[in-house]
Structures are given as C-alpha cells and as structure tokens.
TIVO-2410 file (N, C-alpha, C; in nm, 3 decimals):
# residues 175
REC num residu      c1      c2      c3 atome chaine
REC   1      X  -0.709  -2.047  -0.410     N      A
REC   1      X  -0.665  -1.913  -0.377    CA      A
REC   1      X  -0.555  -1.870  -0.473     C      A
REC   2      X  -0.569  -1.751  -0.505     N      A
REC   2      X  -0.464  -1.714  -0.583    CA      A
REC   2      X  -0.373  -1.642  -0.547     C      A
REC   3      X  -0.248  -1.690  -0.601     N      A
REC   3      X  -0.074  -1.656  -0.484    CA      A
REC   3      X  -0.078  -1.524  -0.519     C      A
REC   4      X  -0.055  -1.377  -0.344     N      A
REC   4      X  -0.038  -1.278  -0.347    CA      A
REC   4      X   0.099  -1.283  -0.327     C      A
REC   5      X   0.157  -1.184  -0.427     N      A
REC   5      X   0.302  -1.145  -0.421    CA      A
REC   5      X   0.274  -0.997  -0.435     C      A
REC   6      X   0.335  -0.939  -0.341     N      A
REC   6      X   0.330  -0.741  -0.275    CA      A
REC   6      X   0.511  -0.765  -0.327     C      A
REC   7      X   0.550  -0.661  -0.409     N      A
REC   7      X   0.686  -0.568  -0.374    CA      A
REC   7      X   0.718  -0.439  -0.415     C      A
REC   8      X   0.789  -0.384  -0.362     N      A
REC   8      X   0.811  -0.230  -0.339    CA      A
REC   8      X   0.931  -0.219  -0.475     C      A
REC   9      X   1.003  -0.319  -0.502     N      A
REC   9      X   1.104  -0.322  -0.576    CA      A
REC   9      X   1.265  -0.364  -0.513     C      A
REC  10      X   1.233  -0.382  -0.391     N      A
REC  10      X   1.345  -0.411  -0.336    CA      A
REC  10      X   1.330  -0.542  -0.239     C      A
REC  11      X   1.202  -0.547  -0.166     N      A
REC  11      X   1.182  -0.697  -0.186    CA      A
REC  11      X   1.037  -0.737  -0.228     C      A
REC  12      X   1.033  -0.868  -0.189     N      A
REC  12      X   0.880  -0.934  -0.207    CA      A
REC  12      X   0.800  -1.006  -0.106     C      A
REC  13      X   0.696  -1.014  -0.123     N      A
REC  13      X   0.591  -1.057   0.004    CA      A
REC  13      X   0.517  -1.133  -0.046     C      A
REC  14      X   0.546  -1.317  -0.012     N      A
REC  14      X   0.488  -1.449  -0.075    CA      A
REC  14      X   0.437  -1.507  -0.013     C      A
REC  15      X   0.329  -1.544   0.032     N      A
REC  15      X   0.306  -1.667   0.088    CA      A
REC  15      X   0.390  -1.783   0.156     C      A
REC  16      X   0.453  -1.820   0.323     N      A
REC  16      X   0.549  -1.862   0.312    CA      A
REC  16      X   0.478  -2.026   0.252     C      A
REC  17      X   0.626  -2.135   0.217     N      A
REC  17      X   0.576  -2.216   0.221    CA      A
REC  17      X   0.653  -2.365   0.254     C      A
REC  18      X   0.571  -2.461   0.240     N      A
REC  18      X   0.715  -2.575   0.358    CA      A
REC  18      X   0.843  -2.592   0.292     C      A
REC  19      X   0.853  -2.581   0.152     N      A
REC  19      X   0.994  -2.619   0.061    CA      A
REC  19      X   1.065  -2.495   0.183     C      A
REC  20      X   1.005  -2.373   0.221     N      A
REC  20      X   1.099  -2.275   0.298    CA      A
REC  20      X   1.156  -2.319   0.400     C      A
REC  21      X   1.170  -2.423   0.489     N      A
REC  21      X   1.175  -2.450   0.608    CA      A
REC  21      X   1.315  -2.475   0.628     C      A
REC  22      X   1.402  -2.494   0.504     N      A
REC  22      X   1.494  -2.542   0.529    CA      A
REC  22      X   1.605  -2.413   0.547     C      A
REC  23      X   1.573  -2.285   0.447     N      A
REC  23      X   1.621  -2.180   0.496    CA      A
REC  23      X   1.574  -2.138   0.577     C      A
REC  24      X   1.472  -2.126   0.660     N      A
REC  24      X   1.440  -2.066   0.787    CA      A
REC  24      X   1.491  -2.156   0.894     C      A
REC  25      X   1.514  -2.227   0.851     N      A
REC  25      X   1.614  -2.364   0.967    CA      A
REC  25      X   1.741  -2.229   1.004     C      A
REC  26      X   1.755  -2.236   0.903     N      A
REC  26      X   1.944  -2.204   0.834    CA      A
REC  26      X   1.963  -2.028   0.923     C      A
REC  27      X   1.871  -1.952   0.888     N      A
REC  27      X   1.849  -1.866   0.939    CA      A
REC  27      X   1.849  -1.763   1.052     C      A
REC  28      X   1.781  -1.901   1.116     N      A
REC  28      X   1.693  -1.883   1.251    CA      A
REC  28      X   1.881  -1.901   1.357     C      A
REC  29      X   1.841  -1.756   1.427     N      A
REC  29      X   1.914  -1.739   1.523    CA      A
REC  29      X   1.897  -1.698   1.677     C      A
REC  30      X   1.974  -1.687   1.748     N      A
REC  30      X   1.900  -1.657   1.902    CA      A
REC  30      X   1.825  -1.539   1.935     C      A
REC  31      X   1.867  -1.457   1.844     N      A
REC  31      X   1.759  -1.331   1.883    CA      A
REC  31      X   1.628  -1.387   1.849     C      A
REC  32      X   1.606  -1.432   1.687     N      A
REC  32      X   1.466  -1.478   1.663    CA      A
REC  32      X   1.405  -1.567   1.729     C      A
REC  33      X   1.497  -1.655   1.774     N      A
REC  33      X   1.457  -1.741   1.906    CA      A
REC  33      X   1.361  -1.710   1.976     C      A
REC  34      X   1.422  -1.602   2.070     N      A
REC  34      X   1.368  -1.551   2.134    CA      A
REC  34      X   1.229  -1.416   2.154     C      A
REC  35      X   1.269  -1.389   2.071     N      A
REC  35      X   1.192  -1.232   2.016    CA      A
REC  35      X   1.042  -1.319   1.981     C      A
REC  36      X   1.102  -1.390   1.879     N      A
REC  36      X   0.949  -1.458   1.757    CA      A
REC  36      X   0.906  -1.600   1.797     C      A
REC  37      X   0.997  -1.691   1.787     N      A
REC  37      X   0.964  -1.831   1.817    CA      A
REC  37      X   0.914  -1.822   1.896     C      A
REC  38      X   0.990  -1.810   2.033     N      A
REC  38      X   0.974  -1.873   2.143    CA      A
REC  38      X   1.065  -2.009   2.178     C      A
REC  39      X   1.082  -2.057   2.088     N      A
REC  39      X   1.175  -2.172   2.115    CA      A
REC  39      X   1.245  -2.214   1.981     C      A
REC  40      X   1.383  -2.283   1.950     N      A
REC  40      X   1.444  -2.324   1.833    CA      A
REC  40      X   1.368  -2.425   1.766     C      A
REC  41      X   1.360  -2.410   1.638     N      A
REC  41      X   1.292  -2.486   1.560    CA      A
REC  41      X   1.314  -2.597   1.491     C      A
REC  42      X   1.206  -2.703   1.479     N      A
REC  42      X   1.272  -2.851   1.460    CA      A
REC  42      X   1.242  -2.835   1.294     C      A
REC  43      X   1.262  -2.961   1.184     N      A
REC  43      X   1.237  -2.949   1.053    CA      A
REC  43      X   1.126  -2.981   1.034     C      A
REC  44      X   1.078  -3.113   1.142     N      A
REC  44      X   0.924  -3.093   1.145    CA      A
REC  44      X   0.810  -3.016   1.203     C      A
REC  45      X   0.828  -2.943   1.264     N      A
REC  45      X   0.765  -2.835   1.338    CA      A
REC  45      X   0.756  -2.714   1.245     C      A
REC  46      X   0.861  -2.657   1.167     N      A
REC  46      X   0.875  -2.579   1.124    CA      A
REC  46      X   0.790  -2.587   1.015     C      A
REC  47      X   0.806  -2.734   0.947     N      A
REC  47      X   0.692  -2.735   0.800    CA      A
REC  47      X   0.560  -2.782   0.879     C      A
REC  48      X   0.589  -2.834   0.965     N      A
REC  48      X   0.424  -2.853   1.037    CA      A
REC  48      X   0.336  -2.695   0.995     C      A
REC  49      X   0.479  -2.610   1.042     N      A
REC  49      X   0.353  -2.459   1.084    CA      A
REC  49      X   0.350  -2.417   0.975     C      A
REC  50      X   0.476  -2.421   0.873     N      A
REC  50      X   0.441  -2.367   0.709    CA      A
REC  50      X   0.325  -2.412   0.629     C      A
REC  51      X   0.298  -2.539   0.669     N      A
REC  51      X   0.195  -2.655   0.602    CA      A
REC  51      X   0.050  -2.541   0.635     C      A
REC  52      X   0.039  -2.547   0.835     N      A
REC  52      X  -0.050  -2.464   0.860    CA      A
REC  52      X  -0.095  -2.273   0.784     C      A
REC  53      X   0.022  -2.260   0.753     N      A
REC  53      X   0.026  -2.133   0.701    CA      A
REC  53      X  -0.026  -2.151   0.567     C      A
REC  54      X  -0.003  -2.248   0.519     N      A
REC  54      X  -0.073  -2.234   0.356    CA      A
REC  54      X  -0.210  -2.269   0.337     C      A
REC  55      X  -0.215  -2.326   0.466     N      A
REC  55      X  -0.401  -2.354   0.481    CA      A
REC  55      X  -0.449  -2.247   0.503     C      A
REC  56      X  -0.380  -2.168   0.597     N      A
REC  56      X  -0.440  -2.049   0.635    CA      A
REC  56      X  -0.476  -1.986   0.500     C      A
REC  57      X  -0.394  -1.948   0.413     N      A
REC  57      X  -0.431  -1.897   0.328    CA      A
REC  57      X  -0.510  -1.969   0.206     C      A
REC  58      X  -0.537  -2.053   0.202     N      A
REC  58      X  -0.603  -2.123   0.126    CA      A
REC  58      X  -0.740  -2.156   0.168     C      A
REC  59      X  -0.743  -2.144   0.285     N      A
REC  59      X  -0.919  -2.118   0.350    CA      A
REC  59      X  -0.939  -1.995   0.417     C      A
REC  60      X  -0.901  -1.906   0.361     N      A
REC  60      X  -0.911  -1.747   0.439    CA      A
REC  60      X  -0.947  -1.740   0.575     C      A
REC  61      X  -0.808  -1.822   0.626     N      A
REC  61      X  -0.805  -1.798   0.790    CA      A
REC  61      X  -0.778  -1.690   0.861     C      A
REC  62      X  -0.769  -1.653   0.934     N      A
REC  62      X  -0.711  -1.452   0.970    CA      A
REC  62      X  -0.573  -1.499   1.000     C      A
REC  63      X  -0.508  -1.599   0.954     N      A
REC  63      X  -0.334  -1.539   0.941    CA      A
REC  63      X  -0.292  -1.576   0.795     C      A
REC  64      X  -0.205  -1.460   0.782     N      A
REC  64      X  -0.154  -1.454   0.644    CA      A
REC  64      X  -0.019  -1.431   0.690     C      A
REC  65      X   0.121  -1.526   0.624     N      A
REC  65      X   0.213  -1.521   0.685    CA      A
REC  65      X   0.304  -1.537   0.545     C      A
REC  66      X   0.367  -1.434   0.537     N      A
REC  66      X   0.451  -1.418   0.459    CA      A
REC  66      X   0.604  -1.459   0.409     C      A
REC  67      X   0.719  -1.475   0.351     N      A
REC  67      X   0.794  -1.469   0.344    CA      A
REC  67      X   0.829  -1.342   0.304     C      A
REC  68      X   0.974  -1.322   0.305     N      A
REC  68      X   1.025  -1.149   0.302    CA      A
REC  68      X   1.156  -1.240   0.188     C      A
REC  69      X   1.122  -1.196   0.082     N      A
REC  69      X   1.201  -1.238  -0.030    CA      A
REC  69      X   1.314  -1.096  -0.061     C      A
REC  70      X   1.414  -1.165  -0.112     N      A
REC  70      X   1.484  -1.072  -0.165    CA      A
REC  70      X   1.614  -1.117  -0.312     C      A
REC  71      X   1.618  -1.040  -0.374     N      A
REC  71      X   1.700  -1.058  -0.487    CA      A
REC  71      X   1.609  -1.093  -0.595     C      A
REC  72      X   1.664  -1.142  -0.734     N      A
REC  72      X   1.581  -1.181  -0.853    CA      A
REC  72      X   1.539  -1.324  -0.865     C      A
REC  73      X   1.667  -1.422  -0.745     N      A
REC  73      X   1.613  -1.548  -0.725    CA      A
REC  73      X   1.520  -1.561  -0.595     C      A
REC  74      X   1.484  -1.435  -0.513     N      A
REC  74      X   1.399  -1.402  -0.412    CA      A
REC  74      X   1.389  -1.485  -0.313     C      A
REC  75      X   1.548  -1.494  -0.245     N      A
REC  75      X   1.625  -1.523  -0.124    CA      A
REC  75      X   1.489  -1.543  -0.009     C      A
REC  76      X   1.494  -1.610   0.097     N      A
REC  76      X   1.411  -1.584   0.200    CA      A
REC  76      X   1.506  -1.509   0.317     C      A
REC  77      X   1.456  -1.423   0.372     N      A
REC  77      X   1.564  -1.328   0.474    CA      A
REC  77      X   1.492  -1.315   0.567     C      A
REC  78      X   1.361  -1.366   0.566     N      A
REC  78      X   1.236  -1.343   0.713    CA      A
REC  78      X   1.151  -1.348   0.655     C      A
REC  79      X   1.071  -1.309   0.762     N      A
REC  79      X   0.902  -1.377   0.775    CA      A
REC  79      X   0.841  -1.228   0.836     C      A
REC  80      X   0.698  -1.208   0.768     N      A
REC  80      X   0.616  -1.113   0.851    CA      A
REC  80      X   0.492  -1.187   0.818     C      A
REC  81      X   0.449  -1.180   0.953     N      A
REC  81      X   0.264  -1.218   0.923    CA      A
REC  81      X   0.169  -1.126   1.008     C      A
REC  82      X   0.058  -1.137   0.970     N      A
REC  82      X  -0.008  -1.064   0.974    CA      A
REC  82      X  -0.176  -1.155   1.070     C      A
REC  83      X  -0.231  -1.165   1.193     N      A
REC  83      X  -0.322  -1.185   1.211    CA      A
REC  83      X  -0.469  -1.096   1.211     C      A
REC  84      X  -0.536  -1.152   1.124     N      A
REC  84      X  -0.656  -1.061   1.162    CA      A
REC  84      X  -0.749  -1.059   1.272     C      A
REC  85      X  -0.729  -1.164   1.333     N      A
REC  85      X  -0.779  -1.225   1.509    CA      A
REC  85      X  -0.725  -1.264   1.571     C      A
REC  86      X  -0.730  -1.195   1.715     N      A
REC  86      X  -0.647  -1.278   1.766    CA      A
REC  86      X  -0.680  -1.247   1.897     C      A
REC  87      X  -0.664  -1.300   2.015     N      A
REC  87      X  -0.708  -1.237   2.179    CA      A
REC  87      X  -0.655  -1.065   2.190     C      A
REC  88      X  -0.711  -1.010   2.230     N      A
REC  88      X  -0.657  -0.904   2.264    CA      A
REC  88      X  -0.695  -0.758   2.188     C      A
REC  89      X  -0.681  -0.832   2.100     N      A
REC  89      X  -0.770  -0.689   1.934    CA      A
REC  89      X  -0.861  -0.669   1.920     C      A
REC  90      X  -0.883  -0.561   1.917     N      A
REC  90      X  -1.047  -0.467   1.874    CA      A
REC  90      X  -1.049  -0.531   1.717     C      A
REC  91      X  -1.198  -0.552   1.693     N      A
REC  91      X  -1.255  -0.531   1.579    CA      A
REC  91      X  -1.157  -0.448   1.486     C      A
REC  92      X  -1.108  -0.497   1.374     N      A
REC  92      X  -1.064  -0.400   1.267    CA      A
REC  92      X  -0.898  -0.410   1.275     C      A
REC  93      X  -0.863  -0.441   1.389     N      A
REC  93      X  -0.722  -0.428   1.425    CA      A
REC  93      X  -0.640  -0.543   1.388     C      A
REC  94      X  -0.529  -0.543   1.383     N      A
REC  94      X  -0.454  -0.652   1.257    CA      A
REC  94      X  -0.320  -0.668   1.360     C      A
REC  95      X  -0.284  -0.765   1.403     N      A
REC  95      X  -0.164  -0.792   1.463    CA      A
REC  95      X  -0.032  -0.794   1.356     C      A
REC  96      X   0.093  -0.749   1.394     N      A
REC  96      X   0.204  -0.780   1.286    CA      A
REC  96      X   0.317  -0.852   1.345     C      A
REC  97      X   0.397  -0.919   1.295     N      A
REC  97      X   0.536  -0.981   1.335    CA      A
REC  97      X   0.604  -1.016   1.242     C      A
REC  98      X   0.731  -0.978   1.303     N      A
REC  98      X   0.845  -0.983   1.208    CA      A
REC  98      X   0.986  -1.045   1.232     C      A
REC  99      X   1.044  -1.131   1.141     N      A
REC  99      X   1.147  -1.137   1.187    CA      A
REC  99      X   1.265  -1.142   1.061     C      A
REC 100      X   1.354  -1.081   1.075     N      A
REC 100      X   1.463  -1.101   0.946    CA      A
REC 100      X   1.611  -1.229   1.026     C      A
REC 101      X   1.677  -1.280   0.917     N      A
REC 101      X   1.788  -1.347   0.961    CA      A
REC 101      X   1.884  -1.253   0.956     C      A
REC 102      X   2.008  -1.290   1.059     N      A
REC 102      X   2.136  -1.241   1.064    CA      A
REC 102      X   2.205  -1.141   0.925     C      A
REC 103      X   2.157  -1.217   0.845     N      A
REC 103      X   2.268  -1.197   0.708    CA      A
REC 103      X   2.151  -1.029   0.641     C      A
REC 104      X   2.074  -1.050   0.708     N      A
REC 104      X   1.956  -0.922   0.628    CA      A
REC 104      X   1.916  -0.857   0.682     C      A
REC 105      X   2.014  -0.804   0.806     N      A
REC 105      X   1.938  -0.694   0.928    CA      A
REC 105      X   2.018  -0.602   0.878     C      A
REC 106      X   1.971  -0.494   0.955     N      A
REC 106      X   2.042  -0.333   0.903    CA      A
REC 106      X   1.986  -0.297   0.784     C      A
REC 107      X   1.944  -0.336   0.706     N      A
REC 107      X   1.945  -0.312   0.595    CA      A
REC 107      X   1.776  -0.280   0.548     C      A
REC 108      X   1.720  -0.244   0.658     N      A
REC 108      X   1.579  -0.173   0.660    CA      A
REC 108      X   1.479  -0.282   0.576     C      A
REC 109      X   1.469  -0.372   0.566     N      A
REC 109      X   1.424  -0.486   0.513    CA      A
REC 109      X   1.254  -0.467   0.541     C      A
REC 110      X   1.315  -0.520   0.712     N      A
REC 110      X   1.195  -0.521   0.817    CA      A
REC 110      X   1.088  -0.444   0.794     C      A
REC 111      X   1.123  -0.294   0.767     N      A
REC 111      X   1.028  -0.187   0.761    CA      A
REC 111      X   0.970  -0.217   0.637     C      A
REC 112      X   1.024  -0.210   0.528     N      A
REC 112      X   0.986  -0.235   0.415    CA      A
REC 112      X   0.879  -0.326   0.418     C      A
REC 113      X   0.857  -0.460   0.473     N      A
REC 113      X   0.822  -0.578   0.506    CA      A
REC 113      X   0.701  -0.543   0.547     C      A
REC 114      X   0.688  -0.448   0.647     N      A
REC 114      X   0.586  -0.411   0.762    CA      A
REC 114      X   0.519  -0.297   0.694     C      A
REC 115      X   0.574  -0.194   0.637     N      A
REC 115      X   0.467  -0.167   0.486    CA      A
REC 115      X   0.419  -0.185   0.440     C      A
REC 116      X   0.476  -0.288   0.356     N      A
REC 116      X   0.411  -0.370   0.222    CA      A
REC 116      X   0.279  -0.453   0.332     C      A
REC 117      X   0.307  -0.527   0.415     N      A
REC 117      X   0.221  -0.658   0.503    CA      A
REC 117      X   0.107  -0.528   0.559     C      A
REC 118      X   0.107  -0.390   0.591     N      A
REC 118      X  -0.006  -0.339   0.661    CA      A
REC 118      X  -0.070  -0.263   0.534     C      A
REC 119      X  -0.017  -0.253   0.361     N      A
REC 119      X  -0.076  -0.188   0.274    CA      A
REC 119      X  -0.207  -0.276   0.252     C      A
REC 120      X  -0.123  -0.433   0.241     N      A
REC 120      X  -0.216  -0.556   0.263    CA      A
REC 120      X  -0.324  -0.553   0.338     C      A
REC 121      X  -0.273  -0.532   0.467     N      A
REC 121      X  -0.435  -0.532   0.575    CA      A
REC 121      X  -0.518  -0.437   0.529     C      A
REC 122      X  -0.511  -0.325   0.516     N      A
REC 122      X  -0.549  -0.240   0.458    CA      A
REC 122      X  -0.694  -0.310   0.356     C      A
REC 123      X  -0.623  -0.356   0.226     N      A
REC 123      X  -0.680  -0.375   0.137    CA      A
REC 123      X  -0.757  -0.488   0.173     C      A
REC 124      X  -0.756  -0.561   0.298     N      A
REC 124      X  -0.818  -0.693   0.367    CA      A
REC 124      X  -0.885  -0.625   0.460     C      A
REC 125      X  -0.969  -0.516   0.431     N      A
REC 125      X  -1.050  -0.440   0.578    CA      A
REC 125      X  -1.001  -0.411   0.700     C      A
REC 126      X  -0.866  -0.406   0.720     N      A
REC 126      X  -0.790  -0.439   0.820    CA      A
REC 126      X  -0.810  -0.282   0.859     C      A
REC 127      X  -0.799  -0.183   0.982     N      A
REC 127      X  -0.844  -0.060   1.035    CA      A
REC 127      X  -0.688   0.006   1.108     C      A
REC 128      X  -0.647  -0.079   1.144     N      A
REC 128      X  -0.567  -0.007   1.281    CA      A
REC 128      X  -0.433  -0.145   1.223     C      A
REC 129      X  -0.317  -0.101   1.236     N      A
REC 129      X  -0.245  -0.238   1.234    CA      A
REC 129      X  -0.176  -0.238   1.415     C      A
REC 130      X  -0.134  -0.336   1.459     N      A
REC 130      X  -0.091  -0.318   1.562    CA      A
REC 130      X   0.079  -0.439   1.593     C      A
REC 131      X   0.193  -0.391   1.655     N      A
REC 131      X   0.326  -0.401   1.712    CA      A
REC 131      X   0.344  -0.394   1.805     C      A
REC 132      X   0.285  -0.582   1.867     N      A
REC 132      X   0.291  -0.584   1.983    CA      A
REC 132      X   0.478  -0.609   2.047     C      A
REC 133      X   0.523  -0.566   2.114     N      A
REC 133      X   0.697  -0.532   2.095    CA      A
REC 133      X   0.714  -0.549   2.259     C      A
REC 134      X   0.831  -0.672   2.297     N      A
REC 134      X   0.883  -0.680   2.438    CA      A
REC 134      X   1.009  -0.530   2.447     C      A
REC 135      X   0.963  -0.478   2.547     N      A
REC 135      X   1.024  -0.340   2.575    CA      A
REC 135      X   1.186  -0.339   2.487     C      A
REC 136      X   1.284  -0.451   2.539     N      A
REC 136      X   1.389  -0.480   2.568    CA      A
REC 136      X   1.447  -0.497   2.411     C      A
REC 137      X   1.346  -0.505   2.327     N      A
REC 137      X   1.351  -0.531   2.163    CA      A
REC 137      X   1.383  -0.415   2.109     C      A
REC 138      X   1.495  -0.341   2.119     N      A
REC 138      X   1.506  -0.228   2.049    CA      A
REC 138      X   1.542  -0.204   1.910     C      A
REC 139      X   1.502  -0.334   1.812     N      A
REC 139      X   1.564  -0.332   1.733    CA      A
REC 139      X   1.407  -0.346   1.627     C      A
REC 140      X   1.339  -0.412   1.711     N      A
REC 140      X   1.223  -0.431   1.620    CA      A
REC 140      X   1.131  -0.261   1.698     C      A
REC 141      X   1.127  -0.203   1.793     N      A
REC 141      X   1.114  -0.079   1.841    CA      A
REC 141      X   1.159  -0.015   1.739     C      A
REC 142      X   1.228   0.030   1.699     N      A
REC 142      X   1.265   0.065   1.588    CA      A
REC 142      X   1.246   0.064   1.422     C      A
REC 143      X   1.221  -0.027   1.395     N      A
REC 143      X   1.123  -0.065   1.303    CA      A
REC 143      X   0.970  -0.019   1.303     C      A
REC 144      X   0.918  -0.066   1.425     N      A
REC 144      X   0.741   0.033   1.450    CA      A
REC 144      X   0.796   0.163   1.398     C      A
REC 145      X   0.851   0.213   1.489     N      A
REC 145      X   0.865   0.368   1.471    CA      A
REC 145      X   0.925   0.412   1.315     C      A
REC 146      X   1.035   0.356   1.214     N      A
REC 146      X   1.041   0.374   1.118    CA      A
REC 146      X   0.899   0.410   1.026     C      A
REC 147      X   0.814   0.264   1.072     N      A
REC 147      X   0.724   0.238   0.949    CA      A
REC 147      X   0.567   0.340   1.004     C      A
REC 148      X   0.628   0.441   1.084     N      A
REC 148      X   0.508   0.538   1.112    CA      A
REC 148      X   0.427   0.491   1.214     C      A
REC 149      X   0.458   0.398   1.306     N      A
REC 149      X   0.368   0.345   1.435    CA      A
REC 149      X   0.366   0.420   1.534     C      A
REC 150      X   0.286   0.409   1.607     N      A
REC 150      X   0.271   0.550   1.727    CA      A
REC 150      X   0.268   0.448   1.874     C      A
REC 151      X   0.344   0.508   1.958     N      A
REC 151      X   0.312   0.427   2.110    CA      A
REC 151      X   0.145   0.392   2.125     C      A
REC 152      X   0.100   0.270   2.149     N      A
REC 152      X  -0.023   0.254   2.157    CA      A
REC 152      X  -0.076   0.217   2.354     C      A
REC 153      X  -0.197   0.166   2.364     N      A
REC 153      X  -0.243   0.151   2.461    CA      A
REC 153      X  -0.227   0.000   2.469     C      A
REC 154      X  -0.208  -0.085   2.554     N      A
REC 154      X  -0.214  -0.256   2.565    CA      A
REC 154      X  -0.339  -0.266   2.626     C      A
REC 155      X  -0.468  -0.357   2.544     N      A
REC 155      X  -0.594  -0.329   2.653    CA      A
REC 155      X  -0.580  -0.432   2.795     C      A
REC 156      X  -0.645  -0.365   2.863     N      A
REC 156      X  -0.654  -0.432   3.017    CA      A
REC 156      X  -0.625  -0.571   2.993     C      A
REC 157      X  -0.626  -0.635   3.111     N      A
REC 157      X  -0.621  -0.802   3.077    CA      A
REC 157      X  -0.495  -0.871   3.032     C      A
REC 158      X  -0.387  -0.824   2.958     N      A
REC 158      X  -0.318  -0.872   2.947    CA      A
REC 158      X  -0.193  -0.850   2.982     C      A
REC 159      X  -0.205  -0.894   3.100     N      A
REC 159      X  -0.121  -0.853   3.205    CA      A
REC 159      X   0.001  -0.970   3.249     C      A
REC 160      X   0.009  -1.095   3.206     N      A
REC 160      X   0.140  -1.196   3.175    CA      A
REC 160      X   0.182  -1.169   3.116     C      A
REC 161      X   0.191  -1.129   2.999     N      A
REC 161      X   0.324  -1.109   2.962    CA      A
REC 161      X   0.343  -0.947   2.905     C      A
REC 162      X   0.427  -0.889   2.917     N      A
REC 162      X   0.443  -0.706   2.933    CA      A
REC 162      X   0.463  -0.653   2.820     C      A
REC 163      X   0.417  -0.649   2.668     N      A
REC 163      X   0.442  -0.564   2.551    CA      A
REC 163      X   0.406  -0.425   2.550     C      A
REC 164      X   0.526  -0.350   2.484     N      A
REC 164      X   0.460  -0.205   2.429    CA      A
REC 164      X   0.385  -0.234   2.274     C      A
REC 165      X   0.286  -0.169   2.302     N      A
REC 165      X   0.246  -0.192   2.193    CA      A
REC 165      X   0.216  -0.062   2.051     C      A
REC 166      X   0.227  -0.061   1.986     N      A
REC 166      X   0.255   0.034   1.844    CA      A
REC 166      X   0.143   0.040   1.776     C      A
REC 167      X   0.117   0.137   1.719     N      A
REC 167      X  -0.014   0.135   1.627    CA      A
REC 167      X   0.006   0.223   1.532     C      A
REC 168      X  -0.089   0.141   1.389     N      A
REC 168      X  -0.069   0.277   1.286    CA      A
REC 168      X  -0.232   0.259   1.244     C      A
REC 169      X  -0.274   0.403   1.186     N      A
REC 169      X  -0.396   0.373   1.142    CA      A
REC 169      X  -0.422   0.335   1.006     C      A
REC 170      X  -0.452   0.254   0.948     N      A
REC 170      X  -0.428   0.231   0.837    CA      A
REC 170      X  -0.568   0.309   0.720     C      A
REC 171      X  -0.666   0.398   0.799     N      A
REC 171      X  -0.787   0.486   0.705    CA      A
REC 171      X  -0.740   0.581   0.685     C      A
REC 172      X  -0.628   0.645   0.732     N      A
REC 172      X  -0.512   0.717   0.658    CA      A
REC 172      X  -0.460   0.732   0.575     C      A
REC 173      X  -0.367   0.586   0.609     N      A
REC 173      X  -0.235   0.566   0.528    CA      A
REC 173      X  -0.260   0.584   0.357     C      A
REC 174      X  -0.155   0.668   0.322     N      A
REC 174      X  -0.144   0.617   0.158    CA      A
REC 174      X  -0.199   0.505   0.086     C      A
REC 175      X  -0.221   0.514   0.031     N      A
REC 175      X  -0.264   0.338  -0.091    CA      A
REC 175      X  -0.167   0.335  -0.168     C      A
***
C-alpha cells in the first residue's frame, strides 16, 4: 500500500503508526479517556491497536486511522479515523472520530482533521460521512457543526448507548 499523506497546509493526515504510541501515551488525557477510548491506555494495547491500524490499511480494511500531524517535524496532536463499516450505517456512509491532546485544542485542528479525513472518504466512495457525538460533548459538537455537519437521524436499534448524530453529504461537498 502506498502511504496517504492529506494536508491543508497547516496540518497532515498519516497513517497512524506503533513508533506513535508513545506520544499518544503522553497525550492521552481524561476527556479523551472518556469521549474516545473508553478506557486509559496501556503501551501494549495502544501499539497492539496501532499494529491493527496499519493492517487495516495495508489490506484495505474499512478503517483508516489517521494521525493529525502538525509542524515541519509533524508533531502528533490526535487521531481521526474514519470507518467505512460498521453496525449501524447505511451503505455509503462513513463513520468519523476524533480526538486532539490537551496541548492542540482550541486551535481548530479537529475541524481541519475532519475535512481533510471526509475529502478522503469521499475519494474512497464514501456518500454521507457521519458524527456519532455523546450529547454532553460540546466540544467535539462543535467541531461537527464547524466542519458543515447537519443534526442527523440515529437509526432505530441503537438504543444503549444515546449519540446525536451529525451528517454531511459528501456528493456535494467541494473536491
């Protein structure tokens, strides 16, 4: 497979990979904890899933999971990935997630991130992108709505656990 790197000029969108684990160790704080993980992350767990992530992309699995680079030595400041399957999604529809560290919030990163990662789906047949978002997240709420997402519908059925969910169409969007 050959390494996709997306940037706008302000950051970049790499393939993450396990050498990363040690800044996403470093990173990783209680909001992301909670918001993205789900739980704090060990050093082997973490390259366990980076390891998994490069397979993914190396056997065109439907997740593509990014790093969110920044500067000329292209810092890691977060992660966005992108599933193209997953429970819950219509045909065509592309799941997104995001998370930036402490030191790189405010600073509209995220959106940028979630641009660049749905120009991608896009160009991967991807139809609809979708931000699935716990109500109480007003920070990544915010971000959907920056990057042009519209309140969406959550389909039936998934009813454990309570997301709003965001949508953009991507047979629209700019190229």
């Amino acid at each position: 497979m050959h390494e996709v790197r997306l940037s706008d000029g302000t950051i970049t969108l790499s393939p993450l990979r396990p050498e990363d684990a040690a800044a996403h160790l470093a990173g990783e704080d209680e909001l992301l904890v909670r918001w993205l993980n789900g739980g704090p992350g060990t050093r082997e767990g973490v390259e366990a899933y980076f390891r998994h992530c490069r397979e993914q992309w190396d056997t065109g699995g439907p997740l593509r999971a990014f790093g969110i680079r920044v500067g000329s030595d292209e810092t890691l400041a977060g992660t966005v990935d992108l599933r193209f399957a997953e429970e819950g999604l219509a045909p065509g529809q592309v799941n997104v997630a995001y998370g930036l560290y402490p030191a790189w919030q405010g600073r509209g990163l995220a959106t940028r991130a979630v641009l660049l990662a749905s120009h991608y789906a896009a160009t991967e047949g991807g139809k609809e992108v979708v931000i699935q978002v716990d109500p109480e997240n007003h920070a990544s709420v915010a971000v959907a709505r920056r990057a042009g997402f519209s309140p969406g519908e959550q389909p039936p059925g998934n009813d454990d656990t309570r997301f709003d969910w965001y949508v953009r169409d991507l047979r629209d969007a700019p190229q």
